[in-house]
N, C-alpha and C positions, 0 to 999 in steps of 0.2 A: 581647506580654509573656510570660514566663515563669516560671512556680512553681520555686523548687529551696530545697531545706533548706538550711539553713546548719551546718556543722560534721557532726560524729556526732547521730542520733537520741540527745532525752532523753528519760526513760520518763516525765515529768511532762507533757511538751509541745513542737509541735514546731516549731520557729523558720522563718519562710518571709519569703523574699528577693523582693521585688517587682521585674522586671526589666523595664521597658519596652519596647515595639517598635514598629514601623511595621506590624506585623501583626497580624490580627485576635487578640482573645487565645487562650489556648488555655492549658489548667490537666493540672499532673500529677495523677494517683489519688495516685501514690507515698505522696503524703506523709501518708494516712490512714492506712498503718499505723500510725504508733506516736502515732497522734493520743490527748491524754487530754481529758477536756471538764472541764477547771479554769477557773475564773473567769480567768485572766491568759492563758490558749489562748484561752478565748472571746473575749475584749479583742481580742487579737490579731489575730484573724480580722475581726473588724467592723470595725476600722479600716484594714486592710490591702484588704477588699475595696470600702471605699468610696476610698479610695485606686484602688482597680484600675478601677473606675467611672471618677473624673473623668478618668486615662491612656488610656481606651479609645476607639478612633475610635469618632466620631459617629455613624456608617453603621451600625457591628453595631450598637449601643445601641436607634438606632429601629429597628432590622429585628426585635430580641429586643421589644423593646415592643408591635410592629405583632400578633407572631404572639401574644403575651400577649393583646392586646385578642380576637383573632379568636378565641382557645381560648374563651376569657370570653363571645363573643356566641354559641359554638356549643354550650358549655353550658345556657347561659340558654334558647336555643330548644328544645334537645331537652327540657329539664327543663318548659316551659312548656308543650308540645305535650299535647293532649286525644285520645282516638282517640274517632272519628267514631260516632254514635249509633245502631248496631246493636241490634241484641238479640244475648244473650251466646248463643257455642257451648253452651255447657255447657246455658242454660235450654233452649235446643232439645232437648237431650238427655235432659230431663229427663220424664218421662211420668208424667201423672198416676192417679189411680184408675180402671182399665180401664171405659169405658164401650161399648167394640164388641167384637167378637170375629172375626177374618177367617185363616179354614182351621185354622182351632184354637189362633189363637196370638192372644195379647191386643192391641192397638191402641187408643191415647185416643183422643181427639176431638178433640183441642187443637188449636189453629190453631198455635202455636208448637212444635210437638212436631219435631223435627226426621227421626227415626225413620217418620213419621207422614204427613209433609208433603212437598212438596218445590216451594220458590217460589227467587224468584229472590233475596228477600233474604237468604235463606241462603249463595247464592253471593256476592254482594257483603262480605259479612262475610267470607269465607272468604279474597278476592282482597285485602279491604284487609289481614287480618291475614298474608298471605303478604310482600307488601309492606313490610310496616312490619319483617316478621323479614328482609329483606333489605337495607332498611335502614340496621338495627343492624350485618348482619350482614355478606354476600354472597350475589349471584345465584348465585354456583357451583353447580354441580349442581341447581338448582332447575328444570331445564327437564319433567322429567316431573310435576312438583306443581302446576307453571304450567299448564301442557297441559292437567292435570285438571281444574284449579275452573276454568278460562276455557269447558270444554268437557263440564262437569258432567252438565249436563240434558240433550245428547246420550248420554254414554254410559252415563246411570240409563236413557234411556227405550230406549236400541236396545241394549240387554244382552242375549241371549239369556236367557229364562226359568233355566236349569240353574243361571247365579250373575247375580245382579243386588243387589249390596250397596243398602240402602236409604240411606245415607247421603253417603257417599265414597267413589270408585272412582280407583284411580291407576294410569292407562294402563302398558300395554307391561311387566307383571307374570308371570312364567309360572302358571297356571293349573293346579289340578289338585285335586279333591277330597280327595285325602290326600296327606299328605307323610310319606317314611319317617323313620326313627329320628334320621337323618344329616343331616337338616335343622337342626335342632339339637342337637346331640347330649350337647353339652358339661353343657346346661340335662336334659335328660330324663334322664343317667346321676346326676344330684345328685338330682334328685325319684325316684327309680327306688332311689337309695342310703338314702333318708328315709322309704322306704315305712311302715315302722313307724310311725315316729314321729308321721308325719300322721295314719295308723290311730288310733293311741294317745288323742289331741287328739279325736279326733270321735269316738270313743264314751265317752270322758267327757261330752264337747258332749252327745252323742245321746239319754245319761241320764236329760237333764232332760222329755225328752218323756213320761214314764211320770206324770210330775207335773199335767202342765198341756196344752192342745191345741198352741200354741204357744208354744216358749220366748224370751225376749228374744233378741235379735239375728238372730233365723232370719224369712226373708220367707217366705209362703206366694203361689205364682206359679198362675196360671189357667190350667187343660187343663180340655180337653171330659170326661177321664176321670181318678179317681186323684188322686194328690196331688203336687205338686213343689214339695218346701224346698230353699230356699237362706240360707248362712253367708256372708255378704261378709268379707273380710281388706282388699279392694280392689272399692270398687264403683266405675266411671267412671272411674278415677284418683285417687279421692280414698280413702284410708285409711280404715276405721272402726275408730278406737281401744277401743273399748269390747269388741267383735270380737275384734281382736286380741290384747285383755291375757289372753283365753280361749284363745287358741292360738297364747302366744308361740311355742315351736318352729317353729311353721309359718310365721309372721309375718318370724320371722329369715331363715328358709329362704328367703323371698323377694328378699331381699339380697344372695344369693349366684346367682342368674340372672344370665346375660352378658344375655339378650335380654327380659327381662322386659317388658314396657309397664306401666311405672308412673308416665308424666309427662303421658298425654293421656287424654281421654274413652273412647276404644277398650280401654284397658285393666282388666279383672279380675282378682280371684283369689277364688275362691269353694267351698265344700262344696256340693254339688248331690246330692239323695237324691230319689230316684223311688221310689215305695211300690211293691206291687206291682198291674197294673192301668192304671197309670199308661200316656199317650198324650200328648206334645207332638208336635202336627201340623206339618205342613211349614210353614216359614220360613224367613227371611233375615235375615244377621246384618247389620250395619251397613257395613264395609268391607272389604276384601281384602286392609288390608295388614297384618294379625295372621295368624298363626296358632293356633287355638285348641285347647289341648291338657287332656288329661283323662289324669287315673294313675286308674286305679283301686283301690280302696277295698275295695267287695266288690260283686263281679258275679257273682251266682245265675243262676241258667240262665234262657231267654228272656227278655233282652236283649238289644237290638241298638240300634245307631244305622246310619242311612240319610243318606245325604252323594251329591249329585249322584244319586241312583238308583241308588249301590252299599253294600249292608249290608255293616257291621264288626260284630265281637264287643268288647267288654272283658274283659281282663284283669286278674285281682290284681297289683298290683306292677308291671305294666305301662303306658305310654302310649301313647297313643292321640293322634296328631297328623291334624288337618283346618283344611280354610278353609270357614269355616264362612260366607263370603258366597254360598256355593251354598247351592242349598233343600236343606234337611236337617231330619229328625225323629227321635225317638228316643222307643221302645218299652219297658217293663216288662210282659211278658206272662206272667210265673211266679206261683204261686201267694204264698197269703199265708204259707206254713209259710218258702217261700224267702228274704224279708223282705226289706227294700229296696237296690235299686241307689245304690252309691254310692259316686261318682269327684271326687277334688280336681280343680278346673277351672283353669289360669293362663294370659292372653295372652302369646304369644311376640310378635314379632314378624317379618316375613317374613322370610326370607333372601334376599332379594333385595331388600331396601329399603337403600339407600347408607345409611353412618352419618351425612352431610351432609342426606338425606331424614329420617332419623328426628330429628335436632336442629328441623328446621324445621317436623314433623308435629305434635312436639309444644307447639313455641310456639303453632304456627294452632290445635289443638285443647286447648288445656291449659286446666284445669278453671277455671271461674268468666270464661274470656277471651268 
């Protein structure tokens, strides 16, 4: 059968002609334009289309019914479906009050710490929740994510010492202590443009230390020597609003990254100040597939950061791009006239991670999963 208007469109509503056939139906859009939704349109249409029902071969009718039912039992499944009783990414992530201290950098004791640890339930979580985002989704591009948690605890334990990420390593990555300007470029000319403004934000912030030892929202972090505060905007992935209502500008500024990592565990954005004296020993960051980027704040003379066994300097209004899944430490060694080192920190992430990798990174890793 076939839809056709009858006469000239009226602007009140629009008359429709029920045309029977031997063939399955098949309806014009046409006649929505000058559709009006009045009470004697609406009549119209209800009666017309139960009309078009009892005309319509039998076959389409149960075929449209058949696929109704199966949409209806493929809802009902996925909507009832539980995900299997893991312990969550994120608590692995989580570290509690430092109880060891190994080469100068802090480490819990937790048995769940994921940082800390490395068993196999960690990978089975990781494998179910890759699965389950493909899914939803597609395997496309997922073959170097697969490769990686299927073959986890080979390439933590036979990493070469130089970078050996403690948590996630995603094969076949190019490799290299520092990455130039052009790695991301787009993100370091916006932070590089803002220099001020962040400046600006963190010595009001910084104010508050004249008052009190330490002020609300700033963490004090464990070195063998010195002191090191940190400001979260973004700690783990997860927002701290109370943070950020203290430095809106820079908070905003975060919105305007192309490569940001703000939807998984791996990602920060943080104020970091090394007093002078200050010593964070050699470590490893959690994975390879950020890039960890630092602008500088104010950098006083003898300071350095050490990345694979090669030192960089900071720069004012400069950044400072590294993978910081290699062992790296960084030094304050200026007096106290010089006063403290201190660089805005924000996760990129790699240039070389597919945009189909970074959707599915951060489902597997997204905070509380």
């Amino acid at each position: 059968m076939v839809w056709a208007p009858l006469g000239a469109p009226r602007t009140d509503c629009l008359t429709l002609l029920h045309i029977p056939s031997k063939d399955c139906p098949k309806m014009s859009l046409e006649w929505l334009v000058a559709w009006s939704w009045s009470l004697d349109g609406l009549r119209d249409c209800i009666a017309t289309g139960i009309q078009s029902v009892r005309d319509c071969d039998t076959t389409a009718v149960i075929t449209v019914a058949c696929l109704l039912v199966l949409f209806v039992w493929y809802c009902y499944h996925v909507g009832r479906e539980q995900p299997r009783p893991y312990v969550s990414v994120n608590s692995l992530m989580q570290a509690t009050d430092a109880n060891g201290l190994q080469n100068g950098y802090v480490y819990c004791q937790s048995p769940e710490c994921m940082r800390c640890t490395h068993n196999e339930g960690l990978n089975q979580k990781l494998y179910h929740n890759l699965q389950e985002y493909a899914k939803r989704y597609s395997w496309s591009g997922m073959g170097r994510i697969h490769k990686g948690i299927r073959e986890q605890g080979r390439y933590l334990n036979s990493r070469p010492s130089i970078q050996k990420p403690e948590v996630f390593f995603l094969p076949d990555l190019p490799t290299t202590p520092y990455f130039s300007r052009d790695a991301q470029k787009h993100d370091v000319e916006v932070l590089e443009r803002n220099f001020q403004t962040i400046l600006c934000e963190f010595e009001t912030l910084y104010k508050a230390f004249s008052n009190c030892s330490l002020p609300q929202g700033w963490k004090m972090n464990s070195t063998p020597s010195g002191e090191w505060f940190t400001f979260y905007l973004v700690n783990q992935g997860v927002c701290v609003p109370r943070n950020c209502r203290k430095c809106p500008r820079t908070y905003r500024l975060l919105g305007s990254l192309r490569t940001c990592i703000g939807n998984n565990v791996f990602g920060n954005a943080c104020i970091s100040v090394l007093s002078p004296g200050t010593v964070i020993t050699e470590h490893y960051g959690p994975t390879n597939i950020r890039i960890r980027c630092h602008l500088g704040l104010k950098t006083p003379n003898g300071c350095e950061l050490v990345v694979g066994g090669e030192p960089q300097c900071w720069a004012e209004g400069r950044c400072l791009l590294f993978d910081d899944s290699f062992l790296h430490a960084a030094f304050h060694e200026g007096s106290a006239e010089d006063g403290p080192r201190v660089v805005f920190m924000v996760d990129l992430w790699h240039p070389n991670v597919a945009a189909a990798e970074r959707q599915a990174l951060d489902f597997i890793f997204a905070p509380g999963r």
